[in-house]
N, C-alpha and C positions, 0 to 999 in steps of 0.2 A: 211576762214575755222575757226570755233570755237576752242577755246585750249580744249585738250584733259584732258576726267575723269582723276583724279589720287585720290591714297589714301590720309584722312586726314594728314597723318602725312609727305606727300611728299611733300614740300612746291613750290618746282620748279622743273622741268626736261628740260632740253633745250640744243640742239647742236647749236653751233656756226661757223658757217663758217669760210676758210680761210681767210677772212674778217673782221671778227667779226659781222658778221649779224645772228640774233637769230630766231631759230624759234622750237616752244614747239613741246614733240615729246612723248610718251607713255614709262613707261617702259620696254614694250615687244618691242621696235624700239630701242633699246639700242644698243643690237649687230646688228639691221642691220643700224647704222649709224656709228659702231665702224669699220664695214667689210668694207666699202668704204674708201682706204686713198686718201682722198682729201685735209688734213691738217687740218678737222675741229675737235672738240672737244666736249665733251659730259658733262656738269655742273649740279648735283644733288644735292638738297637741300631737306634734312630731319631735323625733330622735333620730340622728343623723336619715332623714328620708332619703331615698333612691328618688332618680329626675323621675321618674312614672308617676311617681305618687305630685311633686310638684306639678307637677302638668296636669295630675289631674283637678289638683285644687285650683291650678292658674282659671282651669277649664270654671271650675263650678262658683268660684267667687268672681271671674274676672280680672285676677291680677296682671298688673303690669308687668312685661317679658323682662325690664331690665331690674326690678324688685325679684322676680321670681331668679332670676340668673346670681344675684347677688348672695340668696339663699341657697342656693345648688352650692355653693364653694363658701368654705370658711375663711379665715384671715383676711375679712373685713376690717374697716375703722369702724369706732362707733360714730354712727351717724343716726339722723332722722331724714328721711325724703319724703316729698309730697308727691304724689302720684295722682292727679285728680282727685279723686273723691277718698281718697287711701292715703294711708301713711304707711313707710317702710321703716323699721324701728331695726338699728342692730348692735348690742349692747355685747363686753365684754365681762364674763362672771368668773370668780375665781373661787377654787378647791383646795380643801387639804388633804393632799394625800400623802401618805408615809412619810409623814413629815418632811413633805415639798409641797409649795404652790402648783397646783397646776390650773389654769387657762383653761378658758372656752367661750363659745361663742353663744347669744341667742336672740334669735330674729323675729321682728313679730309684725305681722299684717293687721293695721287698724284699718278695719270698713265701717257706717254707719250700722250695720247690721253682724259684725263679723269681727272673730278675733284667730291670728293663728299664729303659734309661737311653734320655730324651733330651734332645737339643742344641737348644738355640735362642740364635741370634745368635753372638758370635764367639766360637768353642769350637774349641778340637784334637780330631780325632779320635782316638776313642779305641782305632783299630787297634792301633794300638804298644802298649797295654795289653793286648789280649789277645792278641798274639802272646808277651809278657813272662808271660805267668798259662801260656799252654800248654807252655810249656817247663818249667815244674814243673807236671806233673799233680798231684802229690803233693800240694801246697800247693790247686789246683784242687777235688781232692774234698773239700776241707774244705766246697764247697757255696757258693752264692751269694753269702753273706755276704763269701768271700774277693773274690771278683768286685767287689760295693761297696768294700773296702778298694782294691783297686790302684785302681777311679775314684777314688776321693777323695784315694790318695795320689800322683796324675797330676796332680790340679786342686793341689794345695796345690805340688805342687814347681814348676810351673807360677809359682806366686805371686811365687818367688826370685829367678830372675833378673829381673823386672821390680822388683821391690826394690834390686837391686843396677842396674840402669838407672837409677831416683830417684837413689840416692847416686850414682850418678856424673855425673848431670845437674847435680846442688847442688853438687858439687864443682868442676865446668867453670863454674856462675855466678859462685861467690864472685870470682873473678878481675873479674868486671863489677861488683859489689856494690860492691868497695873501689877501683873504678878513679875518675880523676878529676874525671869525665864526667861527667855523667848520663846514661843511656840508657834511653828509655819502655820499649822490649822487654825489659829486664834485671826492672823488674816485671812485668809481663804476663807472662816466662815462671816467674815464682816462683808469678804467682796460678793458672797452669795447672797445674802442678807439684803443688801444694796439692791445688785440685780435686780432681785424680784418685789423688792419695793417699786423702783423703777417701773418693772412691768405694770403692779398693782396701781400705779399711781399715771401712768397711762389708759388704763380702764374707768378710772374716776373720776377723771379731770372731765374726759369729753360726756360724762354720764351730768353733769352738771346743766351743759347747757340743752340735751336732749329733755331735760325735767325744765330745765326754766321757759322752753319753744312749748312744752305741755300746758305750763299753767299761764301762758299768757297770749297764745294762739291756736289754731286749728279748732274754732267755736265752733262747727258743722260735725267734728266729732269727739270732742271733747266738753261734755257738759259742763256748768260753771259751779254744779255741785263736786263734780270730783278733780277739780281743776285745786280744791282746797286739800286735795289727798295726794295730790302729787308735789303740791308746795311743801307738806309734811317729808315727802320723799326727798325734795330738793335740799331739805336742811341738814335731812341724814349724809346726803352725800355730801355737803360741804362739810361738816363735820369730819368725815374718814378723809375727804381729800385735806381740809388743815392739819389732821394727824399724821397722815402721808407724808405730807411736807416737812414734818416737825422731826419724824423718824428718820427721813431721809439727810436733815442736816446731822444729828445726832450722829448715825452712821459714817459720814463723813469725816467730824471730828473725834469718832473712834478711830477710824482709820489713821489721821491724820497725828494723833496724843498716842499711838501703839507705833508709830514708823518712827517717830521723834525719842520714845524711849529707846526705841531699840538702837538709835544714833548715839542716842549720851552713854546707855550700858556698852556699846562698843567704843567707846572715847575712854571709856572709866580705865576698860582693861586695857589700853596700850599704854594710857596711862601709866597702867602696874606695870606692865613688861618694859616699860621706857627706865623705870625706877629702877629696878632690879638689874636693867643693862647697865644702870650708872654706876650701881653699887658692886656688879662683876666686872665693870671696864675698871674702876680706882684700885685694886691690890694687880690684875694686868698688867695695865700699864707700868707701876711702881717695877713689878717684876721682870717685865720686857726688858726694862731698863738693866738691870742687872745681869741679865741675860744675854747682856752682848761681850764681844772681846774686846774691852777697855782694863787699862791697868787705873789709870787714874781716878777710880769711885770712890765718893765718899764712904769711910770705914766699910772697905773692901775685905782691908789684912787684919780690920783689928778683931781683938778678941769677942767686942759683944756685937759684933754687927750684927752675926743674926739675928738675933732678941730685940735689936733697937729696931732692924727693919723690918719684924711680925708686926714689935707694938706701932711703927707708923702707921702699919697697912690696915690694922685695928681701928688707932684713933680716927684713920680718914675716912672707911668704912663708917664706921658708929657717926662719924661727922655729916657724913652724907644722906644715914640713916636717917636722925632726927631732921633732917632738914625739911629730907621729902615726906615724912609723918606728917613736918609743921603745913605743907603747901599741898596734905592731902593724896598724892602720888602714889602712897604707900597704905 
């Protein structure tokens, strides 16, 4: 039998058996595969969906108007809500693209029978995830719940390697940091850097306690079998959030060891131009002097004046010279 028309934005629909064997089903077969309790399970995958299509799942699983309205619009927190018999899950995922971070959102409805995630803005699908869950059926009929674990433990390993991009970005700057330059772009890419650490580490922080409310409440729909697969999830995310934090002080005192050189290299040089006014004001001055209409200078009339008043302006210069070499100046 061919899989069934769906809308663009419905990316999967599929019940799964007490087995974990799949087989694609229409959204209007929703409740009549939810009316049969045979243990199986019903997994919906949507991409930024139109409200029609929300309403019609509200319609066929029963969700709650104010789960279902949270889902209509992105730039959510992440949160967990209890809805009765239902959980509302809305976690933020993050992407690399063209070498930027970019953001997105994804929301997921747990029922005792029922799993429906969607994607808004930039998010991996989550094909690869469940062609990874059907090759263990086994681990599948554990039911819904396991379905939420492997999304959430997608989004969290997701988080890593872009973790390990930051440190190697801050690695590739320090070389600019300590170099002898200055270069405007060497902050501007530390304060980008930051930024979207920043953002990153607002996605992860609150993905913490959404994993620790998993494994240690909501026992109606969360078995105590996969309550041990979202602990595994909870460790990964502490992990990227102590790296998070680790980068983000890092970042900080790059910013802060690049603002301080660029203080002492601008002190260096006034330094020099301070040195070098002292050593053009001393033959100046000497000369000012001479310069005016007085009869009475020393060796004004005489024969060596001039020669004696080069070599004064010489020695004092050369005297000024050595002094400010010795005190660095120079």
């Amino acid at each position: 039998m061919s899989d069934p028309v769906l809308p663009a934005c419905v990316i999967n629909c599929v019940v799964y058996d007490r087995n974990g064997k799949r087989a694609d089903i229409t959204l209007d077969a929703i409740s009549d595969a939810l009316a049969v309790d045979d243990g199986s399970f019903v997994w919906v995958g949507l991409y930024e969906p139109e409200d029609a299509i929300l309403d019609k799942l509200q319609e066929e699983f029963g969700l709650h108007d104010l789960a279902v309205e949270d889902a209509q619009h992105a730039h959510q927190r992440p949160k967990i809500e209890a809805y009765g018999n239902s959980l509302f899950v809305a976690v933020h995922t993050a992407q690399s693209v063209d070498d930027r971070i970019r953001f997105g959102e994804t929301h997921a409805f747990l029922g005792p029978r029922y799993l429906v995630t969607v994607r808004h803005g930039a998010s991996l699908s989550y094909a690869p995830v469940r062609a990874r869950v059907e090759r263990e059926p086994e681990l599948l009929a554990l039911g819904p719940a396991y379905g939420l674990y492997a999304v959430l433990d997608f989004i969290v390993d997701n988080y890593l390697p872009i973790v390990s991009e930051f440190r190697d970005s801050l690695n590739a700057l320090e070389q600019d940091i300590f170099a002898e330059t200055f270069r405007r772009d060497t902050i501007v890419k530390l304060y980008e850097l930051k930024r979207e650490l920043t953002q990153l580490r607002l996605a992860v922080a609150p993905m913490q306690d959404i994993l620790a409310q998993l494994t240690r409440m909501h026992g109606s729909l969360v078995p105590d079998e996969v309550r041990l697969y979202f602990r595994d999830v909870l460790d990964h995310a502490m992990r990227v959030n102590e790296t998070t934090d680790t980068l983000r002080e890092m970042l900080t005192a790059a910013m802060s060891v690049n603002l301080s050189l660029v203080t002492v290299n601008q002190g260096e040089v006034v330094k020099k131009l301070a040195g070098w006014a002292a050593l053009l004001a001393a033959p100046t001055l000497i000369a000012s002097w001479y310069g005016m209409n007085f009869d009475a200078m020393p060796e004004l009339h005489g024969r060596w004046s001039y020669p004696i008043l080069i070599a004064l302006v010489v020695v004092v210069v050369l005297g000024l010279y050595r002094y400010l070499k010795k005190v660095r100046w120079l």
